[in-house]
C-alpha positions in Angstrom: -51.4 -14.6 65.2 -50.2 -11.0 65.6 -51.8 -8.1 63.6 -48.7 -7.3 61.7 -48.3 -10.9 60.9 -52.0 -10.9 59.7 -51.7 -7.8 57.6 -49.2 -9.4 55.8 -50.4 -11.9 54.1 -53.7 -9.6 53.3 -52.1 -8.6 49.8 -50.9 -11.4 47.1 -47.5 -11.7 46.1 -48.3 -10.2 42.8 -49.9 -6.9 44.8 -47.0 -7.1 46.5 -44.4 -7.3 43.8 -46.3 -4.4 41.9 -46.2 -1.9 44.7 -42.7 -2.9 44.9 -42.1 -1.9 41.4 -43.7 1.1 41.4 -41.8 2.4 44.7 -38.2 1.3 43.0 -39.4 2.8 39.8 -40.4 5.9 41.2 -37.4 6.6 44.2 -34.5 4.5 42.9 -33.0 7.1 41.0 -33.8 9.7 44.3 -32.3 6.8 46.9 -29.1 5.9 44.4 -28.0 9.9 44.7 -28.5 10.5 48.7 -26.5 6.8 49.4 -24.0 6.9 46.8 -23.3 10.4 48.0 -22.7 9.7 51.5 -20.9 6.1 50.7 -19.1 7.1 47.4 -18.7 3.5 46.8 -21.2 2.1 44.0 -21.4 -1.3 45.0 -21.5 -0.4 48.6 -24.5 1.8 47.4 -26.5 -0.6 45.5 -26.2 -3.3 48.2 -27.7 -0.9 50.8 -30.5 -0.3 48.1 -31.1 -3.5 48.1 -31.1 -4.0 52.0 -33.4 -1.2 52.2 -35.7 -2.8 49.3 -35.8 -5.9 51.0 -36.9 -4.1 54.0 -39.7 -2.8 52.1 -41.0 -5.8 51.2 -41.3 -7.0 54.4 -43.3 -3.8 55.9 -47.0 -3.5 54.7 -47.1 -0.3 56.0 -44.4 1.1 54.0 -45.1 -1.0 50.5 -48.9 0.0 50.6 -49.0 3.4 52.2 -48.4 6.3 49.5 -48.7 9.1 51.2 -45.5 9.0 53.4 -43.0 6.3 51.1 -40.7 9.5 50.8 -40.0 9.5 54.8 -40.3 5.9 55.4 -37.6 5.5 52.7 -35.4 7.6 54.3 -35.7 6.4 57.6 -34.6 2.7 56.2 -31.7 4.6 54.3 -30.5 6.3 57.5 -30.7 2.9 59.8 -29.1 1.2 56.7 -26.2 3.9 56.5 -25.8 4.3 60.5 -25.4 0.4 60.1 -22.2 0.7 58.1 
């Protein structure tokens, strides 16, 4: 089993789901402005949130690191955006 696979399943689901809610709570807001401002589109905007949440999830290293969320989120914003 790979490290990142390992790391993964080192936090519960309800650890998980908590960091989760506190990153949405505190960068939603933040995220909504820069996307909807480049898309102009709300429900274009609030399913690339939601890609970019989902991404989240799935990366230990972004969900449980606190010091650099900020930049990690942006980084999934811009992939998600070039995407489009």
């Amino acid at each position: 089993m790979n490290a990142r696979v390992s790391q993964h399943h080192e936090y519960s689901i309800s650890q998980r789901k908590e960091a989760l809610e506190c990153m949405y709570d505190n960068h939603n807001l933040w995220l909504w402005n820069i996307i909807y401002g480049n898309l102009q589109d709300e429900r274009h905007a609030e399913e690339v949130i939601a890609h970019v949440f989902k991404d989240v999830w799935k990366c230990d290293q972004v969900l449980f690191t606190k010091d650099r969320q900020l930049i990690a989120l942006l980084h999934l914003c811009r992939s998600r955006l070039s995407n489009e």
